[in-house]
MARMI-385963 format. One line per field, with one value per atom (N, C-alpha, C): residue in one letter; atom name; x, y, z. Coordinates in steps of 0.1 Angstrom, whole numbers, always signed. Layout:
BEGIN
residu A; ...
atome CA; ...
x X; ...
y Y; ...
z Z; ...
! end
This chain:
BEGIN
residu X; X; X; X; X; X; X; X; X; X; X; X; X; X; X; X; X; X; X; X; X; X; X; X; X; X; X; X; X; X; X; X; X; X; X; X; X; X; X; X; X; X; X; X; X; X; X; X; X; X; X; X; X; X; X; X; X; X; X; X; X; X; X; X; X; X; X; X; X; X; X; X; X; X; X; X; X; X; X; X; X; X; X; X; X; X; X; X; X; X; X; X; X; X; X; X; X; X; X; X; X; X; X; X; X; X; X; X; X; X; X; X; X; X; X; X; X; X; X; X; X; X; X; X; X; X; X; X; X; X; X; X; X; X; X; X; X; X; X; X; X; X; X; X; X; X; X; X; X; X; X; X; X; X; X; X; X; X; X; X; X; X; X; X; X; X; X; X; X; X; X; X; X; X; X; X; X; X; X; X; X; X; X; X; X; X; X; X; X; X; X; X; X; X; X; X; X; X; X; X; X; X; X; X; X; X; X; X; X; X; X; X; X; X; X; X; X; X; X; X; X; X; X; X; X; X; X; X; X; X; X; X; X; X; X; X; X; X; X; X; X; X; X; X; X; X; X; X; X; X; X; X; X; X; X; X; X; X; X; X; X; X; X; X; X; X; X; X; X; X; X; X; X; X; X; X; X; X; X; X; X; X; X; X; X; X; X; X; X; X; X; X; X; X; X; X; X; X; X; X; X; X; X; X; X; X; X; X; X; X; X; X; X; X; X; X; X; X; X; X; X; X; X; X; X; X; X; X; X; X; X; X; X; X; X; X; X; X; X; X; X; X; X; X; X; X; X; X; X; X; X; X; X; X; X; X; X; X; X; X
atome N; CA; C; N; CA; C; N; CA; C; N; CA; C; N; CA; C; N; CA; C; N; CA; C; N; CA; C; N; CA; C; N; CA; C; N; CA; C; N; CA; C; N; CA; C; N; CA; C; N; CA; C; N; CA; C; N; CA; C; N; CA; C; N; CA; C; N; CA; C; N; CA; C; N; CA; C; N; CA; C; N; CA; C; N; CA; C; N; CA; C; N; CA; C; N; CA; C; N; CA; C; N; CA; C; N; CA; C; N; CA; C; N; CA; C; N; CA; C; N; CA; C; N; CA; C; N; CA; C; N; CA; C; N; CA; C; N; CA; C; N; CA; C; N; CA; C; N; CA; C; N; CA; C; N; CA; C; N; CA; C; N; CA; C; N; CA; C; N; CA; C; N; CA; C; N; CA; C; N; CA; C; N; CA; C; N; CA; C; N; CA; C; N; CA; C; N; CA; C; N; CA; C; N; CA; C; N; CA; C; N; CA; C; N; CA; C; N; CA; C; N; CA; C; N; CA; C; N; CA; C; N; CA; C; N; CA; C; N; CA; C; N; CA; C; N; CA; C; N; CA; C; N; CA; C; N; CA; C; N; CA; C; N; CA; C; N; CA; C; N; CA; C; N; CA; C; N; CA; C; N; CA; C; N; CA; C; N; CA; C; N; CA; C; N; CA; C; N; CA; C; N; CA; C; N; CA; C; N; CA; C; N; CA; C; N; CA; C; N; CA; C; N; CA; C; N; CA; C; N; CA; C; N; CA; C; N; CA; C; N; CA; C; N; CA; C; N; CA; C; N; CA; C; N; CA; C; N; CA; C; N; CA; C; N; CA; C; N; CA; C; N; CA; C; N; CA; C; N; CA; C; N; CA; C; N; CA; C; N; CA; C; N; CA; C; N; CA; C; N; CA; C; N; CA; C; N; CA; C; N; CA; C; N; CA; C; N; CA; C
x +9; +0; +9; +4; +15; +3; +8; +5; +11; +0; +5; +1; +16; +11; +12; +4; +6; +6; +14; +9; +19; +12; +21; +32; +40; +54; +53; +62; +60; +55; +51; +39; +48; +42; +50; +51; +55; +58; +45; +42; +30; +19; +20; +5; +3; +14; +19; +15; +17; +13; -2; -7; -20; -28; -28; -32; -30; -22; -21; -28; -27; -33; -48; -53; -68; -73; -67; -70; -67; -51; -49; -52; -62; -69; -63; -72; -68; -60; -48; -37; -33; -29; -19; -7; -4; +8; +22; +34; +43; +37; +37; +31; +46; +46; +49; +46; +52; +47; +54; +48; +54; +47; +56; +49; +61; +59; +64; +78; +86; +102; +105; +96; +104; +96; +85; +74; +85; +93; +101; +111; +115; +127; +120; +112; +105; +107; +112; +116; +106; +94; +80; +77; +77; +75; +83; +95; +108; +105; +109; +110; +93; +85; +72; +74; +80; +86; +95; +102; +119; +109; +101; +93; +87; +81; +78; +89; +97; +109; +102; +91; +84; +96; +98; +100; +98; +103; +94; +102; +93; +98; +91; +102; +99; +101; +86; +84; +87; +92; +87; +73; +71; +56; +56; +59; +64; +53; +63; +59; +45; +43; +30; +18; +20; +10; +11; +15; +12; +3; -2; -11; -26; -31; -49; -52; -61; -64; -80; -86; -102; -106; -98; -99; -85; -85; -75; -75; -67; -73; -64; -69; -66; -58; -64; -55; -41; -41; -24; -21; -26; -20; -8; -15; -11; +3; -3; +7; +24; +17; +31; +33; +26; +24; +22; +12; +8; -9; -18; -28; -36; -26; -26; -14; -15; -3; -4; -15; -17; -22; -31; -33; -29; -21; -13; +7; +6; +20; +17; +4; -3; -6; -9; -11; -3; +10; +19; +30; +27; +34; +20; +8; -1; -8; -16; -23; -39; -46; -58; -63; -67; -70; -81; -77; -83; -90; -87; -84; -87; -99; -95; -87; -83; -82; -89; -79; -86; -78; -82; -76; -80; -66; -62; -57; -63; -52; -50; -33; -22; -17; -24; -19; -29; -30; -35; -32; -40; -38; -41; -41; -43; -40; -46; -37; -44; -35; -36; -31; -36; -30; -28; -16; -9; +4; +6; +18; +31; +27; +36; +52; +60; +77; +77; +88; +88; +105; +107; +119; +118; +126; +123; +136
y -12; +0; +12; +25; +36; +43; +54; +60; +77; +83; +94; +107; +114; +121; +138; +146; +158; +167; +173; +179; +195; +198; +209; +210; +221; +221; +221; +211; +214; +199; +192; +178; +170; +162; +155; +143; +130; +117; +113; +112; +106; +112; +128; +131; +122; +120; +116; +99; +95; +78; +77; +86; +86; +86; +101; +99; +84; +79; +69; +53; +55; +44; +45; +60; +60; +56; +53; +51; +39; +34; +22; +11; +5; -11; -18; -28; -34; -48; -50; -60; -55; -44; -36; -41; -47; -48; -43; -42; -33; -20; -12; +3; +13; +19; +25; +40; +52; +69; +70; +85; +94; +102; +115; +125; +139; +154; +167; +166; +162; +168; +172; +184; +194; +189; +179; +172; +161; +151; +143; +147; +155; +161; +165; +167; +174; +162; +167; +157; +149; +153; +144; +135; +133; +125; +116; +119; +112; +100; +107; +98; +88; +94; +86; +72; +71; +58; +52; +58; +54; +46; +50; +41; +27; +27; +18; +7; +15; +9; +7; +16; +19; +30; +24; +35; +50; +61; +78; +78; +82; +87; +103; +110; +128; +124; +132; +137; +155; +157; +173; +179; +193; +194; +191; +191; +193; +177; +165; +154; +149; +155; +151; +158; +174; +177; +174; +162; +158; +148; +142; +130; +138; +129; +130; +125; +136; +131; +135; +128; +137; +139; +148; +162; +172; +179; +185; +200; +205; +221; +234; +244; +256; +259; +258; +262; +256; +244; +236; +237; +240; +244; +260; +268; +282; +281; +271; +269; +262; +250; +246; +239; +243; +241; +229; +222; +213; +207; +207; +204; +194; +189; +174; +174; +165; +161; +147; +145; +131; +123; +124; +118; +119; +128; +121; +118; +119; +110; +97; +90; +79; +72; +77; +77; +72; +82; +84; +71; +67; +51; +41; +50; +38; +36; +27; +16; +26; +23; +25; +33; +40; +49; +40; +34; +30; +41; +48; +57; +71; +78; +94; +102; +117; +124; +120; +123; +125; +134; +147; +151; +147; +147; +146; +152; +165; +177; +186; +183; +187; +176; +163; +159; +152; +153; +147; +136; +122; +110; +105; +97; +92; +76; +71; +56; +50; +43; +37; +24; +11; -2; -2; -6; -13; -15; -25; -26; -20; -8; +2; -2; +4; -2; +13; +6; +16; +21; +37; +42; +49; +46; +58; +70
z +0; +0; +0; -7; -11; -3; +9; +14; +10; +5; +2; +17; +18; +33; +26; +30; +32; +45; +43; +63; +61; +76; +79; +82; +83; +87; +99; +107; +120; +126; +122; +122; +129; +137; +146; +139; +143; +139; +146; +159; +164; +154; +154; +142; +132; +122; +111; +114; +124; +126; +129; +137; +139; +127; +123; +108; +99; +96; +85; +92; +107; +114; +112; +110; +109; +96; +89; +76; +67; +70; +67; +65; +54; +58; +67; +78; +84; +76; +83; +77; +62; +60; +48; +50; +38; +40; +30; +30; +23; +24; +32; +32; +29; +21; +16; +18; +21; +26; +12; +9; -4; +1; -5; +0; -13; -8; -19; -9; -22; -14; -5; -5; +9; +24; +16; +36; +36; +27; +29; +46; +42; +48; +63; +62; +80; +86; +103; +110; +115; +116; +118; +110; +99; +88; +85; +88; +80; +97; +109; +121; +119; +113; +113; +106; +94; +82; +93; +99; +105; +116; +124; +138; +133; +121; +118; +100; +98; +91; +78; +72; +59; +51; +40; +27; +30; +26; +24; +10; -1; -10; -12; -18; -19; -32; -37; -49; -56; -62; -66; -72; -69; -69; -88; -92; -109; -109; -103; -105; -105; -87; -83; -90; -95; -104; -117; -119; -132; -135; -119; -111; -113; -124; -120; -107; -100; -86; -88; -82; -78; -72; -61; -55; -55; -66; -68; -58; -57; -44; -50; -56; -58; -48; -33; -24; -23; -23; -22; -27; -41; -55; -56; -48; -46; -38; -23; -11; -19; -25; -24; -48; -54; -68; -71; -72; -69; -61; -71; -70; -56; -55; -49; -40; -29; -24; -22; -12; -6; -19; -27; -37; -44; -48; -62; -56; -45; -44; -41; -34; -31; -46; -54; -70; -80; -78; -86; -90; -102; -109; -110; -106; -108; -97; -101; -91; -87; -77; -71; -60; -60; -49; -39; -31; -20; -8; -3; +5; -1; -3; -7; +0; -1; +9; +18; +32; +42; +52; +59; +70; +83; +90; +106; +110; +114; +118; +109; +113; +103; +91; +94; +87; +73; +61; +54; +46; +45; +40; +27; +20; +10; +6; +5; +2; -7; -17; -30; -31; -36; -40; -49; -54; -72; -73; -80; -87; -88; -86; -96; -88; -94; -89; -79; -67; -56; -58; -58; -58; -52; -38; -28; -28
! end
């Protein structure tokens, strides 16, 4: 499962676990975070993959707006260029959107099943 995360700057690791635990089918397995380059790097997010020993791949906003999503947002779009964060990094190489957006907080989720090859 490819978990796509967006959140604020600032977002803890517990936020960041909480969030994807509310959402995650029960017994997911290979979960996978992606998220926009510069949410990679926040120490909340990156220590959230590191607690549980999951993948984080950072995307550029370039990449991820190039992801059909079906809820795209003017506003995120403005904030960080990029229509989408949680769904189209959850998205992006493929596969199924299980999970729409969803917010928790600061943090927003997305999760997708497929195939697609993981490069984190």
């Amino acid at each position: 499962m490819r978990v796509g995360i967006g959140a604020r700057p600032g977002v803890t690791a517990e936020e960041v676990l909480a969030a994807v635990d509310a959402v995650l089918p029960a017994g997911a397995a290979d979960v996978r975070l992606a998220t926009l380059d510069v949410r990679a790097a926040e120490p909340g997010i990156a220590a959230a993959a590191a607690a549980r020993g999951w993948p984080l791949a950072g995307h550029s906003a370039a990449e991820l707006a190039a992801v059909a999503v079906p809820a795209p947002s003017a506003r995120v779009a403005a904030a960080v260029g990029t229509p989408s964060v949680a769904e189209a990094a959850a998205l992006l190489g493929g596969g199924t959107l299980v999970v729409p957006r969803t917010v928790h907080g600061r943090v927003t989720v997305a999760v997708a099943r497929g195939s697609e090859p993981w490069t984190p």
